[in-house]
N, C-alpha and C positions, 0 to 999 in steps of 0.2 A: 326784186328779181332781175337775175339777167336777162334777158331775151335775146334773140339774134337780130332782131331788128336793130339793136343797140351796139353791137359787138359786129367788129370789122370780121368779116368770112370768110374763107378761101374763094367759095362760090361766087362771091362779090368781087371780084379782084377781076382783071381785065383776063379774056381769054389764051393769052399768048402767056399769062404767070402758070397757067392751070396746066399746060402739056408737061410731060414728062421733058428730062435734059438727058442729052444720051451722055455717057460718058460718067453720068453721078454714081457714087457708091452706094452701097445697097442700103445702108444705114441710115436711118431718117432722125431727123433733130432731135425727137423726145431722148432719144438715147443723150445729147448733148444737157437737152437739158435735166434728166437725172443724172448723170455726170456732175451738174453745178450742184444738185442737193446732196451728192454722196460727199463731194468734195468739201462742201460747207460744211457740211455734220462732222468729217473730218478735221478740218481745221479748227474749230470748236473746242471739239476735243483734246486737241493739241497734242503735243508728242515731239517725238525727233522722229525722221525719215531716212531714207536712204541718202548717201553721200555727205554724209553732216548736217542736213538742210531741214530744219524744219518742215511737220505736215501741212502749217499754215504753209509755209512761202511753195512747194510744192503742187498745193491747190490750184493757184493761182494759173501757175504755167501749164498746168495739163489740161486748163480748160482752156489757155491761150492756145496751146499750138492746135485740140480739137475745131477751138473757132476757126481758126487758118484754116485747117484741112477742109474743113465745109465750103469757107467760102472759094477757094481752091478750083472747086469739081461745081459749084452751084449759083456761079457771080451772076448769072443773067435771074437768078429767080428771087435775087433781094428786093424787099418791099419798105425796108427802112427806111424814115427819113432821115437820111444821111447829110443834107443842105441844112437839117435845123441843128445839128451835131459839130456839123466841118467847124465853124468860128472856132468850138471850145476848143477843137481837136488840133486846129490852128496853132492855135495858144502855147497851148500845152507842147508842140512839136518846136514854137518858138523860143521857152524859157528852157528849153533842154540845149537849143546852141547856146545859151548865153548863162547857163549854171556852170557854176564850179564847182559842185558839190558831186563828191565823187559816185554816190549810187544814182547819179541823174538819170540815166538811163531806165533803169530798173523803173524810178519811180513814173517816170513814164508812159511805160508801155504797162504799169499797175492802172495807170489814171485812162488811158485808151480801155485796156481790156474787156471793161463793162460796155463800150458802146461794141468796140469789136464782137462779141457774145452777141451784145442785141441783132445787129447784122446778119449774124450768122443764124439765130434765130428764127429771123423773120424770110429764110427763104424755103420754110414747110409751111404746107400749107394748115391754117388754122381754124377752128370751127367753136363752134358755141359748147359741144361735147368735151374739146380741149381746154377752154379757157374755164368747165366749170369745174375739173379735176383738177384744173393748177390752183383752181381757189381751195380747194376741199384739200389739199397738200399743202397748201401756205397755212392755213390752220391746225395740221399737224406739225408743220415742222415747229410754229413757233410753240406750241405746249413744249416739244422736244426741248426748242432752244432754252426755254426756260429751266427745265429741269435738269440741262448740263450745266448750266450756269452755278445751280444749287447745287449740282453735287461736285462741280470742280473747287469752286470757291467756298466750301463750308458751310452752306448756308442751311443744308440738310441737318447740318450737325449743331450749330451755334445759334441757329434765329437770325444772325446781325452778317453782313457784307461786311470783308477787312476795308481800311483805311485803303488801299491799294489794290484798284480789279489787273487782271491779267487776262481781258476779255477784249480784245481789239477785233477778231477775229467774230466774236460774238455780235460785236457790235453792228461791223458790217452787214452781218447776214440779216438784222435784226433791222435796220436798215433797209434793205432789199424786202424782207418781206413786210413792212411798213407801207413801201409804196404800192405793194400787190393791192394791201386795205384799202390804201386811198383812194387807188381807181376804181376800185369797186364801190366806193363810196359816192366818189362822183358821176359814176356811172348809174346809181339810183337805189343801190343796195345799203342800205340805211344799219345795218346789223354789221356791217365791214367798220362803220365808225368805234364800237367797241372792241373789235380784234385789235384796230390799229391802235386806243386807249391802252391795250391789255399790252402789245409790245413793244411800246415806250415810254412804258412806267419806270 
């Protein structure tokens, strides 16, 4: 089991993260973050989008620019550890002066995105109540992922996966809700070991 003993709290957190910020917008991060699940179950999906652009690549950016906007209006209430993050971020902001490769950019600010989201994130406040509904979500979504998987790629239909997935998108997510198992795994939840078996089979 979770407990709160175990699981970092709002309540826990220094009393100067806990006051309200004036100036924040009224919308609180779960919004953001069902955003990332509506978005991911879209990309999934897949399709074409508006402006020529894919629903995948689309995904992407509307959760980038919502991350901005959060942290925007709410810089003073991040709790991320952003010093364990900076090196890769480093990195990553180095090989983009020194590529030639023309979508350098893009690929980028794809590879920041996931810390930038966590950031932005981590400045609502969090409780034992939220972190057990994000669990009980990451084992819907991944039955979900499975079962788009099966019916985009045929697998509903034929038994067998083609020689060639067209799941990148799949992948990631599947990916992300991997590591939801593992923490919970390591956190002492012992039943999270066979989610994370079941979503990277």
């Amino acid at each position: 089991m979770i407990t709160e003993t175990t699981l970092p709290t709002h309540e826990s957190r220094p009393a100067a993260w806990r006051r309200p910020v004036r100036g924040t917008p009224r919308f609180r991060e779960p919004v953001l973050v069902t955003v990332i699940a509506g978005v991911a179950l879209a990309a999934c999906i897949g399709g074409q989008g508006p402006l020529g652009y894919s629903i995948a690549g689309w995904s992407w950016v509307i959760v980038f620019v919502l991350a901005l906007y959060t942290l925007i209006f709410r810089p003073r209430r991040i709790t991320f550890p952003i010093s364990i993050w900076l090196p890769w971020a480093l990195f990553v902001l180095a090989r983009l002066l020194t590529s030639d490769i023309q979508a350098a950019l893009q690929r980028t600010v794809m590879l920041l995105c996931p810390i930038l989201v966590g950031v932005a994130v981590s400045t609502r406040p969090t409780n034992a109540k939220d972190l057990q509904f994000l669990s009980g979500a990451a084992r819907v979504a991944a039955v979900c992922l499975w079962i788009i998987i099966a019916l985009k790629e045929g697998l509903s239909l034929t038994g067998l996966l083609p020689a060639r997935l067209n799941i990148a998108p799949d992948v990631m997510t599947g990916n992300l809700l991997a590591t939801i198992f593992a923490t919970e795994f390591a956190l002492g939840r012992k039943r999270a070991l066979s989610w994370w078996l079941y979503i990277r089979a």
